[in-house]
Each structure stands twice: as C-alpha cells, then as structure tokens.
C-alpha positions in Angstrom: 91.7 -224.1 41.6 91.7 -220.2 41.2 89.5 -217.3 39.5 91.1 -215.1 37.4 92.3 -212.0 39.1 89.4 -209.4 40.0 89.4 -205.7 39.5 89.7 -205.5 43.2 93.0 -207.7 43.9 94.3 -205.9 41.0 94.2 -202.8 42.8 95.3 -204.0 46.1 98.4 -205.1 44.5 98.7 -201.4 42.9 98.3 -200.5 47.0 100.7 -203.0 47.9 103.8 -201.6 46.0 103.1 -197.9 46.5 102.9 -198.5 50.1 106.5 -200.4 50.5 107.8 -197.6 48.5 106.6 -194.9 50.8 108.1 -197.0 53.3 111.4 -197.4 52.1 111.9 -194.4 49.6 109.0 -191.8 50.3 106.0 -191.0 48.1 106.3 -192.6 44.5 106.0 -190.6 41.1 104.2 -193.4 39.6 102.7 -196.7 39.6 102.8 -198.9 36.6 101.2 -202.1 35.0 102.0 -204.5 32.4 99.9 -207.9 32.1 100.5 -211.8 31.5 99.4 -213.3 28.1 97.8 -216.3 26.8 98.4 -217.3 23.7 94.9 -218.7 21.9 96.9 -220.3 18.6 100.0 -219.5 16.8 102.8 -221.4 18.3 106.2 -221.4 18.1 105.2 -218.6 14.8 106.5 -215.6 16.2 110.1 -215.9 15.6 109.2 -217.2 11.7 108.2 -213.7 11.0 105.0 -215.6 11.2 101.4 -214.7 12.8 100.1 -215.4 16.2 97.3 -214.5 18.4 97.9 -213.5 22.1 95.3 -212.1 24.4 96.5 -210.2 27.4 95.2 -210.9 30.8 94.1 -210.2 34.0 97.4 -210.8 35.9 100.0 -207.9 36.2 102.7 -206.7 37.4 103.4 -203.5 39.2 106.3 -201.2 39.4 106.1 -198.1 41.7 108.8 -195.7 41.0 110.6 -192.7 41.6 113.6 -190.4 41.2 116.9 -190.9 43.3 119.6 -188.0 43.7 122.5 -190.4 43.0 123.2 -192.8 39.7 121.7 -196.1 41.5 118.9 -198.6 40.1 117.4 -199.7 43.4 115.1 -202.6 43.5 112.7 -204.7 45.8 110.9 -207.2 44.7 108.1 -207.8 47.6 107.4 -211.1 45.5 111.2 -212.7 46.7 112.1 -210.2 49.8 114.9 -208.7 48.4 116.6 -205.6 47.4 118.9 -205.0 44.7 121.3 -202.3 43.7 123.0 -201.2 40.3 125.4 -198.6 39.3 124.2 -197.3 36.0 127.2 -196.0 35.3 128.7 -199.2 35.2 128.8 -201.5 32.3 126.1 -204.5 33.2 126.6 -208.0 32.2 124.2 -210.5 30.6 122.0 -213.5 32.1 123.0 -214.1 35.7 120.1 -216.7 36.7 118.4 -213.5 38.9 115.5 -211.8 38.8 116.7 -208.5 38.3 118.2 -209.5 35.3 115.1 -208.5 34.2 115.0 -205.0 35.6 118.3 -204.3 35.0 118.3 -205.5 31.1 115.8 -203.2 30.6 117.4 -200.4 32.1 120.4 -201.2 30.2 119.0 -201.6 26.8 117.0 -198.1 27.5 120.2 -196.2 27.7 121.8 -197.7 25.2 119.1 -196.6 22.9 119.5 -193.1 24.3 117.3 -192.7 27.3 119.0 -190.7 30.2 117.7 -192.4 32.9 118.4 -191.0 36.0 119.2 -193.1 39.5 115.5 -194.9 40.1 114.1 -196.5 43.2 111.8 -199.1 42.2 109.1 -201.5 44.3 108.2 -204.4 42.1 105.1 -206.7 42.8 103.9 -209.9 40.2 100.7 -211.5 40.1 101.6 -213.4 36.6 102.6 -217.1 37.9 106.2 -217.8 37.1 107.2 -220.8 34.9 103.2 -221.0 33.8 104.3 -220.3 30.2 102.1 -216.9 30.8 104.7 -214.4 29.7 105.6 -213.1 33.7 109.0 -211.8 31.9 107.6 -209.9 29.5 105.3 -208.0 32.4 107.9 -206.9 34.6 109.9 -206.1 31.2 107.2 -203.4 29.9 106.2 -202.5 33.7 109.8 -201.5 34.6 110.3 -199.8 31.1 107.3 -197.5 31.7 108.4 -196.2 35.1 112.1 -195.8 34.1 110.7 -194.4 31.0 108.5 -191.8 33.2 111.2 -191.3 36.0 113.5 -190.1 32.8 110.8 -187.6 31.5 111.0 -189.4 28.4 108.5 -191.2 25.7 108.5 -194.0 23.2 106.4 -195.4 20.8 104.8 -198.3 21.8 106.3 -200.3 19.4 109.6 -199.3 20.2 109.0 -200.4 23.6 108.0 -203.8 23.1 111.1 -204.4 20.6 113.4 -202.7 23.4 112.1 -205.7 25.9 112.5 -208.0 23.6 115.7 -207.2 23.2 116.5 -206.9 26.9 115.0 -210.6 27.1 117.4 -211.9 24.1 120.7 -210.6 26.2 119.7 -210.4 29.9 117.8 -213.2 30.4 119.4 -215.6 27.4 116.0 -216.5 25.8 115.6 -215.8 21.6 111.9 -215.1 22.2 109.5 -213.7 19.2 108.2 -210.3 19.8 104.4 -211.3 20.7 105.0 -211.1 24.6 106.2 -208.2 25.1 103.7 -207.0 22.0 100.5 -207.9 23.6 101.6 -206.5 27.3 102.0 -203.1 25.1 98.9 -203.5 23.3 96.0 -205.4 24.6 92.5 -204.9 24.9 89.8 -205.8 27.1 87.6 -208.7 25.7 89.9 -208.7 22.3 92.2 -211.1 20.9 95.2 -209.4 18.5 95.9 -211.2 14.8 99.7 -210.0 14.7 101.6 -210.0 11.9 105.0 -210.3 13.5 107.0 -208.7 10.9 105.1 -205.8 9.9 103.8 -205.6 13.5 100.6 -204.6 12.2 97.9 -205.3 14.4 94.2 -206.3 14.8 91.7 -206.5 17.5 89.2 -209.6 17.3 86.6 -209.2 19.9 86.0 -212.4 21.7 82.1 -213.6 21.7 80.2 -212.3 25.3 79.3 -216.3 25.5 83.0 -217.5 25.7 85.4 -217.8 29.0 89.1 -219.0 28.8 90.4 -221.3 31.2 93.2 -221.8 31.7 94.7 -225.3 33.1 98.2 -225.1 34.9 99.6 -228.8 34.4 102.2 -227.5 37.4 105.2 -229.6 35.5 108.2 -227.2 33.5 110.7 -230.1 32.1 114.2 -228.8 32.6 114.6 -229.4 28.9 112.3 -226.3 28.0 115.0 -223.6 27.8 117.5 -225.3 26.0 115.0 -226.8 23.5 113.0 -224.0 22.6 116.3 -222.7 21.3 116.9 -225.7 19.6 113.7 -225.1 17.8 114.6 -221.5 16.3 117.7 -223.1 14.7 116.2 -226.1 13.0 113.8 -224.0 11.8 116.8 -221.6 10.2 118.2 -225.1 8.9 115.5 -224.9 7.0 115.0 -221.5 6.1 118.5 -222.0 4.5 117.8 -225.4 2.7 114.7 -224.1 1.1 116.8 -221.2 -0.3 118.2 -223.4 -2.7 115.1 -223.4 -4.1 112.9 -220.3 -3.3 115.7 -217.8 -3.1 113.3 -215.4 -1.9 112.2 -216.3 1.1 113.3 -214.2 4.1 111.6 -216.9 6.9 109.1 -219.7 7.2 106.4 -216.8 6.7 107.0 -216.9 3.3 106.3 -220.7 2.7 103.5 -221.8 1.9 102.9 -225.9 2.3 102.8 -226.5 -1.3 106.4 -225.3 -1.7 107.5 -227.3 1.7 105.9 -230.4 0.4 107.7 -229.9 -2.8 111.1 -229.1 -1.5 110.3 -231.9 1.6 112.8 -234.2 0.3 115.6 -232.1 0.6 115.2 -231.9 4.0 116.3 -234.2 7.1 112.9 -235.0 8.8 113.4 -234.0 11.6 113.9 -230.2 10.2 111.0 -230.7 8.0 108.5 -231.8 10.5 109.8 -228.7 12.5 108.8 -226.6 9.2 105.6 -228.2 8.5 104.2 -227.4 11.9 104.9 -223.4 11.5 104.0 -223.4 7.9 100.5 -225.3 9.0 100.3 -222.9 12.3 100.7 -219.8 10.1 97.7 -220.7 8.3 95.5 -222.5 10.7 96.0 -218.9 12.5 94.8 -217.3 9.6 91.8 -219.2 9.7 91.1 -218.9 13.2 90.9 -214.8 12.5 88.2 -215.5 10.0 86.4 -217.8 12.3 86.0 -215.4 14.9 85.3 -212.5 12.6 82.3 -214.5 11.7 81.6 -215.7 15.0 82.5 -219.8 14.7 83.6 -221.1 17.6 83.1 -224.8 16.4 85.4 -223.6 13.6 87.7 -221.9 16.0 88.1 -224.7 18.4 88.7 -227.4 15.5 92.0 -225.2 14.5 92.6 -225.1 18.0 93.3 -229.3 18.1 94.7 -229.3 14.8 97.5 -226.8 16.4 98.0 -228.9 19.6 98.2 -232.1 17.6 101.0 -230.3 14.9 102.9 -229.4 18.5 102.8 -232.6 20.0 103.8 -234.7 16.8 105.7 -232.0 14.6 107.3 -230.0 16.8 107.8 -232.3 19.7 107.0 -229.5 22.4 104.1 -231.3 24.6 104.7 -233.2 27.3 102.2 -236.2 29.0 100.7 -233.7 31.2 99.9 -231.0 28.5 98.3 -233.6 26.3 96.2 -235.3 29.2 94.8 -231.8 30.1 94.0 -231.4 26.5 92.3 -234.9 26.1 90.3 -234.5 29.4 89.1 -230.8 28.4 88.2 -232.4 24.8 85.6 -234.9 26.6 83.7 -231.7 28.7 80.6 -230.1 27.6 80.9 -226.7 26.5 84.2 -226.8 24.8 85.1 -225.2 21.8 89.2 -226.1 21.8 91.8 -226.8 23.9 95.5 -226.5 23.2 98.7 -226.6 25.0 100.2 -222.5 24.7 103.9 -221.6 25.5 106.7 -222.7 24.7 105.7 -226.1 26.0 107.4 -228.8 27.7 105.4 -228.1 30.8 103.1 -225.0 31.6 99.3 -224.2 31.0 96.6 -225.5 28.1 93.9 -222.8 27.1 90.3 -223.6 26.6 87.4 -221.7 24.8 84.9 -222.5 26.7 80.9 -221.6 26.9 80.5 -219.3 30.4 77.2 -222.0 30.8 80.0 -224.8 31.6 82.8 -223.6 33.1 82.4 -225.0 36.4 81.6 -228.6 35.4 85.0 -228.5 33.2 87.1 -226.9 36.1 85.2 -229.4 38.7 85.5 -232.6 36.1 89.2 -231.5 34.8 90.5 -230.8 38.0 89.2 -234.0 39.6 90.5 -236.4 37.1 93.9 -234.8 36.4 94.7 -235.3 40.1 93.7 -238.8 39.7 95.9 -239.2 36.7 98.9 -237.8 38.2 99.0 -236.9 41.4 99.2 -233.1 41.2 96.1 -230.3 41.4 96.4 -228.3 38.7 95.7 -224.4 38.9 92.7 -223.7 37.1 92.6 -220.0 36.1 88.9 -218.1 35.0 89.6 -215.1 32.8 88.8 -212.5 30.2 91.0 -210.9 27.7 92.3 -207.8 29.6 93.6 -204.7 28.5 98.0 -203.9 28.3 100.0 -201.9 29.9 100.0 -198.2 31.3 99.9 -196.1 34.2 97.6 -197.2 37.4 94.8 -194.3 38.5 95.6 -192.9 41.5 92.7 -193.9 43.0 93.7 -197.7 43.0 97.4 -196.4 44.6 
C-alpha cells in the first residue's frame, strides 16, 4: 500500500531530472510538469462529445529540457535507462510499441502545426504508474509539449495544447482517446474536480468537500483485451450514432440523445449496440447530476451515481473485469464510503473511492487485506487530493 505522492518527493523528482541533464547535456533551460488523472464519473463519455469529470493528481511527470546546436530530439528516460535520438528533419512514423512514441508524436504533431522547434535534449522522469488506467500518456504528452514548446520560444493556448496531444496520442501511440486526459493535465486544480463539456471544452471547477479523501485501489491486472476493445467501443457507439440518424437527423453524437429518444428508437438497434448507447446516454446524465450534488455538497447523493455508473460499465458496456468489481463490492461494505467505481478504460486498472478522511485507514487496511485473500495479489492503494495541472517547476524545487 502507498500514500499519494507528497510535496517533497515531487520535488525530488524535479531534482532528479535536472540533475541527469546537467550530467549528460549541461545546465537545463527548464523543468516541466504535467500530472496523472483520475476520473470520478463519466466513463467511456468523452469521445460522445459527452461530459466527464477528471481530477488531476498528485503524480507527474517531469521533463528537463534544453536547446541543442544541431536538428536532434535527444531523449532519456531515467524511468527505462535509455536514450533515444531523432532527426527532426526526418519524416517520423506512427505507433512503434516504444516509449518515445510519445515524445516523439508530440514533437511531430508540434511542427506540423507550425512550431519551429529547434534540436532539444530532453531528461524525462514519471511518477504516474503505467498501465493503472491513470492517464501516464497524457503526462509525458503535455510535459514534453511544454518544454519543446519553451525550448522553441513559442506559446499556445492551453486548449490548443491539450488537442495537439490528443492528437499525438491518436497517431503515435494508436489509441482514439477522448480529449479529457490530456484536458485535465492542462487544466487542473488543487482540491477541484472539472465538469467538462467535451465538445465546447468549456470548463468548471467543483471544489471537493475538506472532509473527503480519494483512494485509489490498483487491482494490478490489465487484460490484454483492453486496447483493442476500447476501440471496439468507439465504433459501436458510431453504429449507433448512424442508426439513430434515421430517426433524429440531428444528432451530431450520443451527447445529443437523451434516453427517451434511445428507448424509443431501441428497437432499431442490435442489443449489443444499444446497451453500448444506453450506458453513455445514462453516464452523460448521471454526470450531470453528480455536478449538482457536489455543488450542494451531497456526498450520499454523489456516491449513489457513483455505483449506478460502475454497474452501467460492468453490465452495459462490458468494460469491468472480476477484479474491478470485487474492489468495488469490498469498498461498498467499508465505513466511510460515499462511492466507489471502476475509472479507465477498464478491463483491468484502478477503482476510485470518495471516502471520509475519518476512515481511510480501516478501508485501505480492510480492502487491502481481503482482496489479497480473494486473489492472490496486493493491490496498490494510493491516498490523494485533487492536484493542480501542468506548468513550469520553481527553481527552487530544481
């Protein structure tokens, strides 16, 4: 079991890369930070044009940075021991399986928008834990597009950034992903929650109650079926974008359904692609409600929506898995629980809880214990508060 990251190994991480820079390149021009995400409901919404609500976190990653005289992207990644090197004069490829494909998608996706980046040394360091379903793509997405953004002398909207890593995601790394991830590594704030609207990308803050914590349960399982279905996902919910044309001409995405129409139109559909819709129609409003709830300050209410969500994802759209939904049962029968749902893409990865600060330990102590028993595996229990997004570390913390 594990805290969530403190103030102080954040900034020994900051340390970390701007000292392996000095020693392999000299003194950096900049050190840069873009965090993990948890997502506290809206599932599987994101890419309906639909709403969600992510809350940044406590783990980042950091890029140091600086100039070179010649037209190379040099990278080390002091997370895998290894240094990589790209002409950027060259034409890059897409998904290769590697780590850099991150790095290097970014880079490429920058200039093709215009950016003259010049040859770059970067030192790379993650804290976000890979495969988790916590977003650790999207942080070394918006980390590395700040410091190539700051070694070219050159700014972009915030906006513009997030949808320039989502796009670097989409051909680099060969994953259709929503916007959110790389939208809430842009954008977070400490002890908020964001309600976005991911067409408009209009935004807001929800401030989280000083009572609650979330925990977050690592079931330590990713299914080898999670990339390939999660794309399998997006189309059937285009399937029926397209069959409920026929009948609501209008519509541009599942954002513009409400479940009146889908019930109406339902048997039109093959089940399958129905059940898909009904759980993002559903989602989209029990998200809706969840804003409301905390603008009001119900947690009870909040943590209801949050089963109703894990049960749609589990039975509608058929993304849990036995470990998810035993993490979720166990949390349900703790003290101090508001909700508990799986977040991700699922098929594997973490559950989040709401929990009361009062009962934290009993839930990591009494989850942790009988999750082993269950299956054999410790699960990584993470302690954390809604952080804030991504930007430029002092110098202090270098």
């Amino acid at each position: 079991m594990e805290d969530g990251l403190p103030h102080n190994h954040s900034k020994a991480s900051a340390g970390l890369v701007a000292t392996e820079y000095r020693r392999r390149f000299g003194e950096p021009v900049g050190v840069f930070r873009a965090p993990g995400r948890v997502n506290l409901i809206g599932e599987h919404t994101d890419y309906n044009d639909g709403f969600v609500m992510p809350a940044a976190l406590g783990f980042y990653t950091y890029v140091a940075s600086g100039p070179r005289r010649d037209r190379t992207l040099s990278i080390y990644s002091l997370d895998f021991d290894e240094l990589s090197n790209f002409d950027l004069d060259m034409a890059m490829s897409g998904p290769t399986g590697h780590w850099s494909d991150y790095v290097r998608g970014v880079a490429a996706v920058l200039r093709g928008s215009g950016v003259p980046l010049p040859g770059v040394n970067l030192v790379i360091k993650g804290e976000v834990p890979i495969g988790a379903g916590l977003s650790s793509s999207a942080a070394i997405e918006v980390a590395t597009a700040l410091a190539l953004l700051a070694a070219a002398g050159y700014q972009l909207e915030r906006r513009a950034i997030a949808s320039l890593c989502q796009r670097a995601e989409h051909e680099f790394a060969g994953t259709n992903c929503g916007i959110m991830d790389q939208f809430i590594a842009c954008f977070g704030e400490a002890n908020h929650a964001l309600l976005l609207d991911c067409r408009s990308l209009a935004y807001e803050p929800l401030q989280l109650p000083d009572r609650a914590r979330l925990v977050i349960c690592d079931s330590m399982v990713k299914h080898d079926l999670a990339a390939g279905e999660y794309n399998r996902r997006r189309a059937d919910c285009e399937a029926g974008v397209q069959l409920l044309r026929r009948h609501l001409p209008d519509i541009r995405a599942l954002r513009d359904v409400d479940l009146s129409q889908l019930e109406q139109f339902s048997d039109t559909m093959p089940d399958r692609i129905y059940r898909r819709c009904l759980h993002v129609v559903g989602e989209n409003a029990r998200t809706l409600k969840a804003a409301a709830a905390l603008r009001n300050g119900d947690l009870t209410l909040f943590g209801e929506l949050m089963a109703r969500s894990h049960a749609s994802l589990r039975d509608d759209y058929e993304v849990s898995c036995r470990e998810l939904d035993l993490l979720v049962e166990l949390a349900g029968k703790c003290r101090g629980v508001f909700g508990s749902r799986m977040t991700g893409g699922g098929f594997g990865g973490c559950t989040v809880n709401l929990v009361d600060g009062d009962a934290v330990e009993s839930l990591r102590a009494e989850v942790a214990r009988r999750y082993q028993d269950a299956t054999g595996m410790a699960p990584a229990i993470y302690v954390c508060a809604a952080a804030d997004g991504a930007g430029e570390v002092s110098r202090e913390a270098r």
